[in-house]
C-alpha positions as CSV (number, residue, x, y, z in Angstrom):
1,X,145.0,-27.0,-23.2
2,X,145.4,-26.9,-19.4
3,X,142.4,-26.5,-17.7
4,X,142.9,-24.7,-13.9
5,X,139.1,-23.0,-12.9
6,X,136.1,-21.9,-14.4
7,X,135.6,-17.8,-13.7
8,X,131.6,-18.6,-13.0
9,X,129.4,-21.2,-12.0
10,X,126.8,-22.7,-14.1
11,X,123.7,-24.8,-13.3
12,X,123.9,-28.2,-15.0
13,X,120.0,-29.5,-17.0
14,X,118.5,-32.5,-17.4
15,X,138.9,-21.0,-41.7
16,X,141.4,-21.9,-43.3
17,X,143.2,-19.8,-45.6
18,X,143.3,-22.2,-48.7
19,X,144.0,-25.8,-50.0
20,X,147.6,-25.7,-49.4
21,X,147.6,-24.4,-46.1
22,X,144.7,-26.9,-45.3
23,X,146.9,-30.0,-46.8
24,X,150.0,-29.1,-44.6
25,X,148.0,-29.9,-41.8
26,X,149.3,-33.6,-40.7
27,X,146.0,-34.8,-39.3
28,X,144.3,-33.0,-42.6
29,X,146.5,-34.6,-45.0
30,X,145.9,-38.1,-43.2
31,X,142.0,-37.8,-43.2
32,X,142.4,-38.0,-46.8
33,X,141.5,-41.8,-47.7
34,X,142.1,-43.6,-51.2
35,X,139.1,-43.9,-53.2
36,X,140.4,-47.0,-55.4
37,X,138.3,-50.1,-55.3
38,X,138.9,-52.5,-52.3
39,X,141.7,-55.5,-52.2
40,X,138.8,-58.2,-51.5
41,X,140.9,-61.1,-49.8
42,X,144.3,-59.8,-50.9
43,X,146.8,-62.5,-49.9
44,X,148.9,-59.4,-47.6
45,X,145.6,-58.3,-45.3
46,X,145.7,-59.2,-42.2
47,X,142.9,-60.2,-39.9
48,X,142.6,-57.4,-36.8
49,X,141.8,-59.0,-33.8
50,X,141.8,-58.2,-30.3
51,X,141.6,-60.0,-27.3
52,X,142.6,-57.7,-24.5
53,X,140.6,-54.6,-22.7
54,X,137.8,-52.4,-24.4
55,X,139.9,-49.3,-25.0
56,X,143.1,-50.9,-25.9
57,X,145.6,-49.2,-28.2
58,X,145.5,-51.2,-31.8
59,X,148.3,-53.8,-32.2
60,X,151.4,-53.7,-33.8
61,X,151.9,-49.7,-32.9
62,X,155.2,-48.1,-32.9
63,X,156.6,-46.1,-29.3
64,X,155.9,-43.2,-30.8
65,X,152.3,-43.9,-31.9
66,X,151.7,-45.4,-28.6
67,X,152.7,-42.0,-27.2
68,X,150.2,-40.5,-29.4
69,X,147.8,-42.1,-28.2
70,X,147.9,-41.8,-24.1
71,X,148.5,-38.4,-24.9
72,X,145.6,-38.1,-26.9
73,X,142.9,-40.2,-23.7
74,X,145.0,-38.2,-21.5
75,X,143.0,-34.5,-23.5
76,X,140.2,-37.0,-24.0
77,X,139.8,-37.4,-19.8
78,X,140.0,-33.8,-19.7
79,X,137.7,-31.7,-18.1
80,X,137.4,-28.3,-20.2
81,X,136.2,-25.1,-18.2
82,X,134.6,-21.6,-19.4
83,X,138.6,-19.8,-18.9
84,X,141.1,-20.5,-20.3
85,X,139.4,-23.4,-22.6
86,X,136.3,-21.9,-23.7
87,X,133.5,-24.3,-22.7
88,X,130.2,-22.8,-23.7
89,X,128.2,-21.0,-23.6
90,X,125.9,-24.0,-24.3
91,X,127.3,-27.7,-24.4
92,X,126.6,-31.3,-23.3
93,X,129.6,-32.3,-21.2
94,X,132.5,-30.7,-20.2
95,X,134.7,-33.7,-20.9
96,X,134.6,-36.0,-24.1
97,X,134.9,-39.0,-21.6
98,X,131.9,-38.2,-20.1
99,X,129.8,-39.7,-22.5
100,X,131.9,-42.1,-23.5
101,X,132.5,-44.9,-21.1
102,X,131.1,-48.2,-21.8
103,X,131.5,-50.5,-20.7
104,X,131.8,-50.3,-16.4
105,X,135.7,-51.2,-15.2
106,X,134.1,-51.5,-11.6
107,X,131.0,-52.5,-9.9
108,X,131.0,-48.8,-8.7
109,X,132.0,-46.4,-11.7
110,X,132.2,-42.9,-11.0
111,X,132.0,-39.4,-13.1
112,X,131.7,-36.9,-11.3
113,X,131.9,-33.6,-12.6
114,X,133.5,-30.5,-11.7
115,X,132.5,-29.3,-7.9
116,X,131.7,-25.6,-7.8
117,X,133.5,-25.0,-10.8
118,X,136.9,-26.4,-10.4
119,X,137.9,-28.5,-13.1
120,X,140.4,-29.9,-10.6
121,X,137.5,-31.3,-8.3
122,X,136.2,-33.9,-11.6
123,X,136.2,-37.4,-10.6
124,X,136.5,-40.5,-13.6
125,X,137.1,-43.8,-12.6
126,X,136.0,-47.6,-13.4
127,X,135.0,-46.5,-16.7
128,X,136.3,-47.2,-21.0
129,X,137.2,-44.0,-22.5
130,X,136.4,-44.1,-25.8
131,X,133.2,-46.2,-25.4
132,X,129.0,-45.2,-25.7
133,X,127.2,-44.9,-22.8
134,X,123.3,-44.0,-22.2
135,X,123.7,-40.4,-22.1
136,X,121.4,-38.8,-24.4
137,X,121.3,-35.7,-26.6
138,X,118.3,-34.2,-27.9
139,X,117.4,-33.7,-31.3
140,X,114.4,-31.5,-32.7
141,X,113.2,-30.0,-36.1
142,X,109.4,-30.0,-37.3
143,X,108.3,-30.6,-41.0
144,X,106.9,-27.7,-43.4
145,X,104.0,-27.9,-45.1
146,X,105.2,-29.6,-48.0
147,X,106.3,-32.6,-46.0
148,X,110.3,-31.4,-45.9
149,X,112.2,-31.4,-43.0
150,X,112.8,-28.2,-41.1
151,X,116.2,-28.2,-38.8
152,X,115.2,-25.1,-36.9
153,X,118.2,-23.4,-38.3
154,X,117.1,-20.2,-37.1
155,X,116.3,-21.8,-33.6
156,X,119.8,-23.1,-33.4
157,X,119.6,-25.9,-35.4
158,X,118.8,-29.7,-34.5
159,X,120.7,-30.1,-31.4
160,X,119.4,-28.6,-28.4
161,X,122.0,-28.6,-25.7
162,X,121.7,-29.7,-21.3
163,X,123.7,-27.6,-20.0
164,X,124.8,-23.4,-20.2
165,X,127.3,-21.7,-18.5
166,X,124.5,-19.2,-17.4
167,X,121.0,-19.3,-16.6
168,X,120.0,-16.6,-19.5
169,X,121.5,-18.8,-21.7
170,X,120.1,-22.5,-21.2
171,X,118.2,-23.7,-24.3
172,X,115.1,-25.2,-24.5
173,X,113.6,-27.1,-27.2
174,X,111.0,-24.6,-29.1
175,X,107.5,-24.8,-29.0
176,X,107.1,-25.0,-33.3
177,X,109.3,-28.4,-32.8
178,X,107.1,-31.6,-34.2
179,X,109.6,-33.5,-34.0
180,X,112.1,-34.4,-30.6
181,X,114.5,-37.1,-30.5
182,X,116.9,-38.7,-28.6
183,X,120.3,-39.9,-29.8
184,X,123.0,-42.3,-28.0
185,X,126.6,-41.7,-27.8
186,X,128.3,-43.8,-30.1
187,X,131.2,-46.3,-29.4
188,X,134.2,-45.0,-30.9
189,X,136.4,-48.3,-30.9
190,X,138.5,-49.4,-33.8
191,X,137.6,-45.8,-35.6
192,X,140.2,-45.6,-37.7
193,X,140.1,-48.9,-39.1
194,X,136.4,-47.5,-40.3
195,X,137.8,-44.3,-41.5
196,X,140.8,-46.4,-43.4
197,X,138.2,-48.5,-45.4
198,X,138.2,-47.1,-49.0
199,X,134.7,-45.3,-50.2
200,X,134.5,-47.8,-52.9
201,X,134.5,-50.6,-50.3
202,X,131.1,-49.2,-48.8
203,X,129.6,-48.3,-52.1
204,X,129.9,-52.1,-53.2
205,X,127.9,-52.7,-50.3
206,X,124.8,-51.5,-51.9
207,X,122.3,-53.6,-53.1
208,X,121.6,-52.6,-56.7
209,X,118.3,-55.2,-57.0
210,X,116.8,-55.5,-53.1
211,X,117.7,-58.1,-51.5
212,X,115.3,-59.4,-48.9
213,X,114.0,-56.1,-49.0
214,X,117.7,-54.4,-48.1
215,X,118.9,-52.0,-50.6
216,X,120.8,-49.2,-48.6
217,X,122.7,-46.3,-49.7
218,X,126.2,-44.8,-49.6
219,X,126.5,-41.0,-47.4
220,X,127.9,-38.8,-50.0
221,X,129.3,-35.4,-48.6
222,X,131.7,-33.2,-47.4
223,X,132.6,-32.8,-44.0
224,X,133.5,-30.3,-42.2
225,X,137.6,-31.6,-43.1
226,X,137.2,-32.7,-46.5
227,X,134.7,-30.0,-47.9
228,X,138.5,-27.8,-48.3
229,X,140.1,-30.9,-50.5
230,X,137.1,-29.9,-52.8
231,X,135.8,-33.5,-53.1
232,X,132.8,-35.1,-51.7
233,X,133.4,-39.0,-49.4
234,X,131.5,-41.4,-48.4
235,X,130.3,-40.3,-44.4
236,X,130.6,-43.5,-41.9
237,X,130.6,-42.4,-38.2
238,X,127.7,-40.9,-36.5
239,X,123.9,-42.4,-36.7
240,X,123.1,-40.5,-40.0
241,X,126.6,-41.0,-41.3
242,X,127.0,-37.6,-40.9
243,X,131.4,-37.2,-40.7
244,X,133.5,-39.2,-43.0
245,X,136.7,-38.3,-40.7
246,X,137.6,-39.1,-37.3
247,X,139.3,-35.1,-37.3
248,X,136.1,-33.7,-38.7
249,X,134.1,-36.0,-36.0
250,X,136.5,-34.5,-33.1
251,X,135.5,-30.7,-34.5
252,X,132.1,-31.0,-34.2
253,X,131.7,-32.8,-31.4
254,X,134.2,-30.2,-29.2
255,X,131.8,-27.4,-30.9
256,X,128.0,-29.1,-30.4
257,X,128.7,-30.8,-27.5
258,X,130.9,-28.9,-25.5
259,X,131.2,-25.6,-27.3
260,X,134.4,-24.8,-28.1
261,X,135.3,-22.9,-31.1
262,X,138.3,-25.2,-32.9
263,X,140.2,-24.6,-36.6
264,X,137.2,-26.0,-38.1
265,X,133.9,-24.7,-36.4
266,X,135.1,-21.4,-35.2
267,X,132.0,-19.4,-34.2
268,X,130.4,-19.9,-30.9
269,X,126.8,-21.4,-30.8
270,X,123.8,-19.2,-30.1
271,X,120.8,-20.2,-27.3
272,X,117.9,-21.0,-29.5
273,X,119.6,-19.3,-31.9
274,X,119.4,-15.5,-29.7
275,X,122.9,-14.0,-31.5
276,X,122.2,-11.2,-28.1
277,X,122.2,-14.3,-25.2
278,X,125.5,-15.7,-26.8
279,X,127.2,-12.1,-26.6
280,X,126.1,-11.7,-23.3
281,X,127.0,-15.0,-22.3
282,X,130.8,-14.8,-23.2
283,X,132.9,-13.9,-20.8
284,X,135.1,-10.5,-20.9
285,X,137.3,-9.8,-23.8
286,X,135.9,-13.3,-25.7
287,X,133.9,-13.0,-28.5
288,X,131.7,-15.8,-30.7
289,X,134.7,-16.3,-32.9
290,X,137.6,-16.0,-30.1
291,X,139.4,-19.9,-31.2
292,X,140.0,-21.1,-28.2
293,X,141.3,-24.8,-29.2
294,X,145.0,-24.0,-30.1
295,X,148.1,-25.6,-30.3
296,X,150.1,-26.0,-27.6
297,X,152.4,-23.0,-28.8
298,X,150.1,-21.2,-30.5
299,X,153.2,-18.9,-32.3
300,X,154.4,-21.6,-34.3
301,X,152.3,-23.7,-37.2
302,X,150.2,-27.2,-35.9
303,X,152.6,-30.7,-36.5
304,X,153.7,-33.6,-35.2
305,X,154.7,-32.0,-31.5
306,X,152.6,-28.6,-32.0
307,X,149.0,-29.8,-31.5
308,X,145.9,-28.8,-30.7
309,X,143.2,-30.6,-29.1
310,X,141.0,-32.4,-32.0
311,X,144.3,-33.2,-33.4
312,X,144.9,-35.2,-29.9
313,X,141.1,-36.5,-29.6
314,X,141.9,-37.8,-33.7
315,X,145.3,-39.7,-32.3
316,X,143.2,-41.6,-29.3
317,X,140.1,-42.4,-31.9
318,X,142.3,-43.4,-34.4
319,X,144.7,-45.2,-32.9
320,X,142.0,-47.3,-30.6
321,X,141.4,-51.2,-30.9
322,X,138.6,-52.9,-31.5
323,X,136.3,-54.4,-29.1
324,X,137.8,-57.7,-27.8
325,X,135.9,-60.7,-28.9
326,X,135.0,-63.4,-26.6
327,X,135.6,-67.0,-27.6
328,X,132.2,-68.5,-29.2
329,X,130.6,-71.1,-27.3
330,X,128.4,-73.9,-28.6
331,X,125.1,-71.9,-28.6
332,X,126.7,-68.8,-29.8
333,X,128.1,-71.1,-32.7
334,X,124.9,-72.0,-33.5
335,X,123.8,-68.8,-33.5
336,X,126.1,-67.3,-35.8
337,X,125.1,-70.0,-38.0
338,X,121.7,-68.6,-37.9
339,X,122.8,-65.3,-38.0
340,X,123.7,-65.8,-41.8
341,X,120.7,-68.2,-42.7
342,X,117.9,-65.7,-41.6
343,X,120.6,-63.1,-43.8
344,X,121.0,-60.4,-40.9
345,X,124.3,-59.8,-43.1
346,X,122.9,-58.2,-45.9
347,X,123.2,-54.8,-43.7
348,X,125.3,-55.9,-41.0
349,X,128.1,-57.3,-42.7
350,X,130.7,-59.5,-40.9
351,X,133.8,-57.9,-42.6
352,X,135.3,-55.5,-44.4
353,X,139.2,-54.0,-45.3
354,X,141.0,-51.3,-45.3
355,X,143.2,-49.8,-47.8
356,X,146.7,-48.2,-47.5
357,X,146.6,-45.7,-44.6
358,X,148.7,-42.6,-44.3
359,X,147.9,-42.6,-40.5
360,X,149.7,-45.6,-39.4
361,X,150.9,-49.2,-40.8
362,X,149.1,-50.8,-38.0
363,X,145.5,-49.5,-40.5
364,X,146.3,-50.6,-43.4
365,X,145.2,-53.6,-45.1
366,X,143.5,-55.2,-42.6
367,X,140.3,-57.2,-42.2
368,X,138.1,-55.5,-39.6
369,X,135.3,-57.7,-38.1
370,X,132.8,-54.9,-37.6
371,X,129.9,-56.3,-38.4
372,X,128.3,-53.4,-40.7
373,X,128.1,-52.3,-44.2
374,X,128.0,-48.5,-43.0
375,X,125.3,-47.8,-45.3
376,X,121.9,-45.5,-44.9
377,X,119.0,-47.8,-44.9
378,X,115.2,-46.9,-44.6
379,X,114.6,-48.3,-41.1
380,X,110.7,-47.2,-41.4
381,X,109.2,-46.7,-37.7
382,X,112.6,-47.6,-36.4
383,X,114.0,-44.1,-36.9
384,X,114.6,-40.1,-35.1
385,X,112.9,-38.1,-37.9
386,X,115.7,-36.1,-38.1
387,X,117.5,-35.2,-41.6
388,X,120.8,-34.7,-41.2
389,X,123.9,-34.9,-43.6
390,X,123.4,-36.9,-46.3
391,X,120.4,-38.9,-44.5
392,X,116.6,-38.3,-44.8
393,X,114.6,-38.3,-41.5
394,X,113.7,-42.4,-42.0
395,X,117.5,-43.4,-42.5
396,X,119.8,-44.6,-40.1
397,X,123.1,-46.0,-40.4
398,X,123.9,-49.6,-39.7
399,X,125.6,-49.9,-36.5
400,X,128.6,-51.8,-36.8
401,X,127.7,-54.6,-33.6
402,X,131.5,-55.2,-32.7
403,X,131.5,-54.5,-28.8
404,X,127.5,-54.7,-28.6
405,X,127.5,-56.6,-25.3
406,X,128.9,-53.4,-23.9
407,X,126.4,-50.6,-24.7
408,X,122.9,-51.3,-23.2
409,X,120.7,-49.6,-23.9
410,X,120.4,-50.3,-27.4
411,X,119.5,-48.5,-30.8
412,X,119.4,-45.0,-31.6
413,X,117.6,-43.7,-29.1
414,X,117.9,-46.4,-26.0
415,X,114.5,-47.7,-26.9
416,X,115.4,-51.2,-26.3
417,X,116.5,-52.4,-22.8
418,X,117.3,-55.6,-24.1
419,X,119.4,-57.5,-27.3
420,X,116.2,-59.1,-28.0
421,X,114.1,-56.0,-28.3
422,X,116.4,-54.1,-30.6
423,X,115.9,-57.1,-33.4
424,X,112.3,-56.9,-33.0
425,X,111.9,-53.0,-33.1
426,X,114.1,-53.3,-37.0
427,X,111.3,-52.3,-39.2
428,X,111.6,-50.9,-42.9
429,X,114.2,-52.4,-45.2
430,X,114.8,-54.6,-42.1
431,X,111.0,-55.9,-42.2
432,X,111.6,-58.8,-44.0
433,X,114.8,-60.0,-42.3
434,X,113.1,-59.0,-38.7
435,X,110.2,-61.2,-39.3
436,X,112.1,-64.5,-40.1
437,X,114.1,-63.5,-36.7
438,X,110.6,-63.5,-35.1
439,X,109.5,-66.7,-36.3
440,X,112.6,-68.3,-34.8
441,X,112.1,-70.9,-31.5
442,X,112.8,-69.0,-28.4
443,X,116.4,-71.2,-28.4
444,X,117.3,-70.5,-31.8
445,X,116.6,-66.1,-30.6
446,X,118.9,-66.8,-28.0
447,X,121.7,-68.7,-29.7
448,X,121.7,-65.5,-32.2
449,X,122.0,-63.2,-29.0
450,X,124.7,-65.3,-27.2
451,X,126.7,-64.9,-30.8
452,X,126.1,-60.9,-30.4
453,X,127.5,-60.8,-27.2
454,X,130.4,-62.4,-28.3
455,X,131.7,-59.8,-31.1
């Protein structure tokens, strides 16, 4: 999608037709993942590792995957205007990069966006594409009388969006709303070795009998790629576990948080839920369900050379390394040591493997060091209050802590300025584990912190 001038300024605030045409989709067909149980220290997996830049491609890639992959940052860089690409009329960003940079390349990053509505005027540099970052996006709902969760469906759902291409259609987070909360942009580094773990690999992860407290659950759902194959998957990215596929992830983030209509979400998103704002908010001869993310011919069928946007976005996700590890020092020896002991791995767990992998060679069968069982757990007070997905308003999904060192601040919601802080705020299934972290010497907390900031 090539992306020349937006028609209007805005003011910036705080279907497919069936299984078998949905299967002939290459990035469909590769979202698929085996569901066979995991090959627990097979003697062929291989142990990922990465010691170069944050946003790296993955090792071992072929030319032509490596191909895939700048072109895919290059669309992920892209900023996306109201004509010809169909930003709006209510959205986050206007680029998926700008939220995701973490960490800094310079003492002086820079995003700037578009100037007076030229896309051309956007500004990105000493930034990681692909990374988190502070930004935040708000979530609301309010509970009914019987103590369920309401999402405000009516109101336009959970996500209330900072920006509109129009004044008549900014949103604004309804009065009836109990319940705001904030949500972080999540890293998106070594994605598809998540999404190439087999579902029973997470399921074992559950605790049947608690364990210090920790039980956790498996996601169980359909998103919005796999709800066509007819069978439900184990959801892994997003806080609440929400997507089980990096293509499905790419969909909904293009519509909710820059709202543009793909093959996947194809109707337009409504201010506050007002079906009359969004009409009047499109610009001539577009409608709600006008798909603006095509191919790049749009005449002949999506493939290998014939893509459309989330199919690039799904190349650069998948196709991304994992943070780079640092070499462990003495203390941060020790504190991985003590990392175990005090058992802050019966939810964040140090590794995992992946299975066969349709997407690539370079996926399968490796041992990822991710550092998360990418389970729901009951965090207690530590959560948004937001049901989403699979997950109640109390559960969150353990973040994997690979690359931690490079996404202050930290938890869900940015609560924590420091490493130290987020431990203490774990509350929940976490209690137990929390309070043997707490009764720690003051060296022994810091030899567990240097160890985080080396993974």
């Amino acid at each position: 999608m090539t992306s020349k001038r937006l028609t209007i300024k805005f003011p910036c605030s705080p279907g497919i037709a069936g299984l078998a045409a949905l299967l002939s989709l290459p990035s469909v067909a590769n979202a698929q993942r085996p569901n066979h149980p995991p090959a627990i220290n097979s003697p062929n997996a291989v142990t990922i590792t990465t010691t170069g830049q944050f946003g790296s491609p993955l090792p071992g890639l072929t030319a032509a995957e490596l191909t895939n992959f700048a072109t895919g940052q290059a669309q992920f860089e892209t900023f996306d205007a109201i004509t010809p690409d169909g930003l709006g009329p209510i959205f986050n960003a206007q680029a998926c990069v700008a939220c995701h940079t973490q960490p800094n390349t310079s003492t002086n990053p820079v995003i700037t966006p578009p100037v007076g509505g030229n896309v051309a005027t956007a500004v990105v540099s000493g930034i990681t594409p692909g990374g988190a970052s502070a930004i935040m996006e708000i979530r609301a709902g309010k509970l009914n009388p019987n103590g369920s969760f309401n999402p405000l469906t009516n109101e336009d759902g959970t996500l209330f969006h900072l920006a509109s291409v129009s004044p008549g259609s900014q949103e604004t987070v309804p009065p009836d709303a109990t319940i705001v909360a904030h949500r972080k942009t999540t890293p998106l580094f070594g994605a598809g070795l998540i999404e190439a773990i087999p579902d029973a690999a997470i399921e074992a992860n559950v605790h049947r009998t608690p364990v210090d407290g920790v039980t956790g659950r498996a996601a169980i759902l359909s998103d919005a790629v796999t709800k066509a194959i007819g069978t439900n998957f184990v959801g892994r990215f997003g806080w609440k576990c929400q997507e089980s596929t990096v293509l499905a992830f790419a969909g909904d983030a293009y519509l909710n948080e820059m709202g543009i209509t793909n093959r996947f979400f194809t109707t337009d998103l409504a201010p506050d839920g007002n079906e009359a704002a969004l009409v009047a908010a499109e610009p001539a001869g577009i409608t709600p369900t006008t798909l603006q993310d095509l191919p790049t011919n749009p005449a002949l069928p999506e493939g290998p050379t014939n893509k459309d946007d989330i199919a690039r976005f799904t190349d650069f996700m998948q196709l991304l390394a994992p943070p780079p590890t640092v070499p462990l020092s003495p203390q941060a020896a020790e504190g991985q040591q003590l990392f175990t002991s005090i058992d802050c791995v019966a939810c964040h767990k140090p590794t995992m493997q992946t299975g066969p992998s349709t997407v690539s060679p370079a996926l399968a069968f490796k041992t990822v060091h991710l550092f998360s069982d990418l389970l729901l757990h009951n965090m207690g007070s530590l959560n948004d209050g937001i049901a989403q997905a699979d997950a109640q308003p109390t559960e969150l999904r353990t973040a994997p802590l690979w690359g931690l060192r490079a996404r202050a601040p930290y938890l869900h919601d940015g609560r924590a300025s420091t490493i130290l802080r987020a431990i203490l705020f774990h509350d929940g299934e976490a209690l137990t584990i929390r309070n043997r972290f707490a009764n720690l010497s003051a060296s022994q907390q810091q030899a567990i912190i240097a160890f985080l900031e080396s993974i």
